[in-house]
N, C-alpha and C positions, 0 to 999 in steps of 0.2 A: 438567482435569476429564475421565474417563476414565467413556466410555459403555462397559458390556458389552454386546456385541448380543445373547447369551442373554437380556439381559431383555428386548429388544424383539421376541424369536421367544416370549418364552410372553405379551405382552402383544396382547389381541385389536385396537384402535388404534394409533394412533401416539404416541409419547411428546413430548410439552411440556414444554418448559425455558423459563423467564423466568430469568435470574440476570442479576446484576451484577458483572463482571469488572475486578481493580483491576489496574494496571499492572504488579505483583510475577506475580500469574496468567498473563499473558498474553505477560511475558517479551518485550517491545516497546522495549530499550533503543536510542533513536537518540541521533546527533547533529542530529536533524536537529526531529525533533516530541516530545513528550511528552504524557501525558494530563493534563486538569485536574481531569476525576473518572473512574470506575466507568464501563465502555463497558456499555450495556444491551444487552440480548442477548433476543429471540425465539425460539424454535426449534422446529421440526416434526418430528422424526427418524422418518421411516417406512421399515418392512423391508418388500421385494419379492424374496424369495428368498436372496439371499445380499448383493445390493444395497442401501445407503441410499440414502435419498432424504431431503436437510435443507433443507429451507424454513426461510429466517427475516429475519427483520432486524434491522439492528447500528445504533445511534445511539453515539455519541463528540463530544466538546469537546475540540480539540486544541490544544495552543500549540506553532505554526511557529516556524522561525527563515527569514524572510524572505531569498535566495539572492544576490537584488541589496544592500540595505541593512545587514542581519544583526542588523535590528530582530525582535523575538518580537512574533507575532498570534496571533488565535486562530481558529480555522476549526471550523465544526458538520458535521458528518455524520452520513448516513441514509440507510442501505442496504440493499435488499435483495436477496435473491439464493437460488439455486434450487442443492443441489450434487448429485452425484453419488460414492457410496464404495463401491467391490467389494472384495474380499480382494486382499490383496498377492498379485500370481504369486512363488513360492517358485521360487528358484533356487538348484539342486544343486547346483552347484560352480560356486566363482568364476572371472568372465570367461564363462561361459554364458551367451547370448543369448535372444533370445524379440523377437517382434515384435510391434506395437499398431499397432491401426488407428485412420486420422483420429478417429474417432468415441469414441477412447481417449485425447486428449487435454484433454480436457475431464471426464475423469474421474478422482479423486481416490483414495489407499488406504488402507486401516488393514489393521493387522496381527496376531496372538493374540486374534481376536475383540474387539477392544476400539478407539475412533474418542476419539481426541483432541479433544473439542470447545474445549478453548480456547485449540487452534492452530487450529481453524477460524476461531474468532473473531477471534483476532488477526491470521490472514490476509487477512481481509476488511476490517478496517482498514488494514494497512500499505499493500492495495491502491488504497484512497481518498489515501494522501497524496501529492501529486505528486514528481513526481523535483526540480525545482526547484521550490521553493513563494516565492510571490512576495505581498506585503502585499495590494499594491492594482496594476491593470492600468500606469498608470505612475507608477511608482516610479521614480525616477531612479540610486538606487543610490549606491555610493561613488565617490567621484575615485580614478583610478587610479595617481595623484601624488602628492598629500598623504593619501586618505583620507578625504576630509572627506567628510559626511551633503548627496549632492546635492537631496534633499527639503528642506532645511531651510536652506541658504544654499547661494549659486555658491560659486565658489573662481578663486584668480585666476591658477591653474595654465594654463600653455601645452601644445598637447597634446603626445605624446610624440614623438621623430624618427619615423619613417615609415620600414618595411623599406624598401632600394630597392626589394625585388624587387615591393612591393604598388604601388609609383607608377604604374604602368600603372591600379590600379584607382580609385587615388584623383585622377587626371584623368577616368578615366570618370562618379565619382560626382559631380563638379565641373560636368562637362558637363549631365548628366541634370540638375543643380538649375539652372542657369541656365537652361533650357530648360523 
């Protein structure tokens, strides 16, 4: 969904967007999560010169794929957030340089007068899903032997040989529990 910012230089407020973004819009293909519905979407877009300003907030129902088990959960998210978009600096010929200050990484671009709102949105969910997403705090996860679901039964796997070169550390951790 592609804002023109001509409409928000002749509109005397700020523009409001409610919409509901389905998986195919927001181009969010993982192996990792998926949506379960339409991520709801808030939005404030205000111009301050050549700058936006997008207030909003994102809700989502996500089904994980759990990193330890490789069981699917589902996880809620509700987020909000404040961004910042100025015109792309236009570079004259490639490999030309230009510098950004600290205070320029926290700030976002669009390009031909026109802000992609539904990679904003979908930025701001990819952002909420963790790098490894995990069910519940302990999850025991898989054997690394047979495989088997350590949540759901032991296994009667012995553990694997031991680098030599870690022995040094697996007497130190032997020491520490006796202790």
């Amino acid at each position: 969904m592609l804002i023109d910012i001509n409409e928000l230089k002749t509109r005397d407020g700020p523009l409001l967007i409610e919409k509901n973004f389905s998986e195919g819009e927001l181009d969010m293909a993982s192996d990792v999560s998926m949506l379960r519905q339409p991520v709801h979407s808030q939005l404030q877009l205000s111009l301050v010169g050549e700058q936006i300003h997008v207030k909003g907030v994102v809700g989502a129902n996500l089904e994980l794929t759990c990193s330890r088990c490789l069981k699917s959960f589902e996880r809620s998210i509700e987020k909000n957030f404040e961004l910042d978009y100025r015109p792309d600096p236009m570079v004259e010929e490639e490999g030309e340089e230009f510098s950004l200050a600290y205070t320029d990484l926290d700030v976002g671009f669009y390009r031909d007068q026109k802000l992609d709102v539904s990679a904003l949105v979908a930025e701001q969910v990819v952002l909420e899903v963790p790098m490894k997403p995990v069910c519940h705090g302990d999850c025991k996860g898989l054997c690394d032997q047979c495989g088997a679901d350590l949540n759901e039964k032991g296994c009667d796997c012995q553990p694997g040989s031991l680098d030599p070169r870690l022995a040094v550390l697996a007497d130190l951790k032997k020491k520490i529990s006796e202790s």
